[in-house]
C-alpha positions, 0 to 999 in steps of 0.5 A: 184346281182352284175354284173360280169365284164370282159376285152373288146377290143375296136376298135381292141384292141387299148383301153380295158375297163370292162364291164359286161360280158353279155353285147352284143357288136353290131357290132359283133352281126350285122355282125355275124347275118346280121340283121337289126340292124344299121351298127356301125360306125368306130368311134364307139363302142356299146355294149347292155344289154341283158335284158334291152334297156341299152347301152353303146356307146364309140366315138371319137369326134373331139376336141372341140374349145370354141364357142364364136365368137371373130373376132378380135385380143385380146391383154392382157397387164401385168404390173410389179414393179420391186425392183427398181421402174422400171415398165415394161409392157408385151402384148400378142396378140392372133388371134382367127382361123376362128374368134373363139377363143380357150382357154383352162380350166375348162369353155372351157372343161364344154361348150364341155361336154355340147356340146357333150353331146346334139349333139346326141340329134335329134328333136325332142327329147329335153333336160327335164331341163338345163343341171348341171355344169360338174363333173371334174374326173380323170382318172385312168389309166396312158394312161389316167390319164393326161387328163381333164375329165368330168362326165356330167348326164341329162334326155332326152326327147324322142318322139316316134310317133306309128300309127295303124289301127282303124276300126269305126262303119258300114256305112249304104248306102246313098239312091240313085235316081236310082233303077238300083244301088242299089243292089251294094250301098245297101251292108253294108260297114266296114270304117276304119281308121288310127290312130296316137298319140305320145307318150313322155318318158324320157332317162337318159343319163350320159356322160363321156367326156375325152379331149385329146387336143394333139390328136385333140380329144374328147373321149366319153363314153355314158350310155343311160338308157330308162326309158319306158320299166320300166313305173311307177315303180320307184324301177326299174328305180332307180335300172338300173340308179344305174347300170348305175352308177357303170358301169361309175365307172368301166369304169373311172376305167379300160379304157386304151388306148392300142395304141395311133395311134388309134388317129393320130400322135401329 
């Protein structure tokens, strides 16, 4: 059955999206429950599945610069021969910030896809495999529609370390020298133990990364499908990660930006 879609506000009502309408924004639900679920950061928007351990997760990042060190000036010579045989030459100069240089394009914008997209991952969970070249989008919504944006898919592999108690076997008293202890060492006892053991699964995660350079930020859209609670039953997992797929797609579809004050002023 397809999911049923509705309008929600984000961060105040300064974006809107569709989302399915049974999905639970979690700040209200900490705040409304005053329950041990983490406090949401401003930053942020997480709205969760009812039925499933899915979520979608909205955040503003800081813009991401490319990474490749480059200490020194680099100067770029053009050369060109006019009509008259005269040929002319134009140099341009550009000094990296901090010794980073930051140009602008689809390689810069793929390296912080890539970015944002493993600086959520803590050890240690670790990528399953390298990451695939990012899917250049756009946008449809006006607000958005004149920024690079890139749709980015992985599975990550997630550690989770359970530990419980383990009784073993009765333990009969050591033979004592003395008459006088034995009464209190002659009682069986009952050992036990803790046991732990590590268990590995896999999380689908697809990104949606939006760079809006005139604002200094990067906007992200996270979808985490954990593939746990399906165990080996493939039909389920394929089925939720089409889920996950369509509800990108609305999201591409529908996000717009309400109020660009949410991100300071150009």
């Amino acid at each position: 059955m397809a999911a049923t879609y509705g309008v929600r506000e984000l961060y105040g009502g300064a974006m809107t999206v569709e989302l399915p309408v049974e999905f639970i924004d979690s700040r209200h639900l900490a705040n409304t429950l005053n329950s041990n679920i983490r406090q949401i950061p401003d930053h942020q928007e997480v709205f969760l599945s009812p039925t499933t351990l899915t979520s979608v997760i909205f955040e503003i990042n800081a813009y991401v610069e490319s990474s490749t060190p480059n200490p020194h000036p680099t100067t770029n010579t053009t050369t060109a021969t006019v009509a008259n045989g005269t040929t002319t030459s134009t140099s341009t100069t550009t000094t990296a910030a901090n010794g980073v240089s930051s140009p602008s394009g689809p390689e810069a914008d793929a390296d912080a896809a890539k970015y944002h997209f493993t600086d959520v991952i803590s050890p240690p969970d670790t990528l399953a495999s390298p990451l695939p070249t990012p899917q250049r989008i756009t946008m449809a919504k006006p607000s958005l529609a004149g920024y690079p944006a890139y749709i980015l898919s992985g599975n990550i592999i997630s550690y989770e370390t359970s530990r419980w108690h383990q009784p073993s076997q009765p333990q009969l008293p050591q033979p004592h020298a003395q008459s006088a202890s034995f009464s209190s060492s002659s009682e069986v006892t009952q050992a036990s133990s803790f046991s732990t053991s590590v268990l590995q699964s896999l999380v689908h995660q697809t990104q949606l990364l939006i760079r809006m350079g005139d604002y200094k930020t990067d906007f992200c859209v996270r979808i985490n499908v954990p593939m746990k609670e399906f165990g080996e039953n493939d039909a389920r997992v394929a089925a939720e990660e089409t889920f996950a797929g369509d509800m990108l797609s609305r999201v591409v579809a529908s996000l717009s930006v309400v109020d660009f004050g949410l991100f300071g002023f150009e």
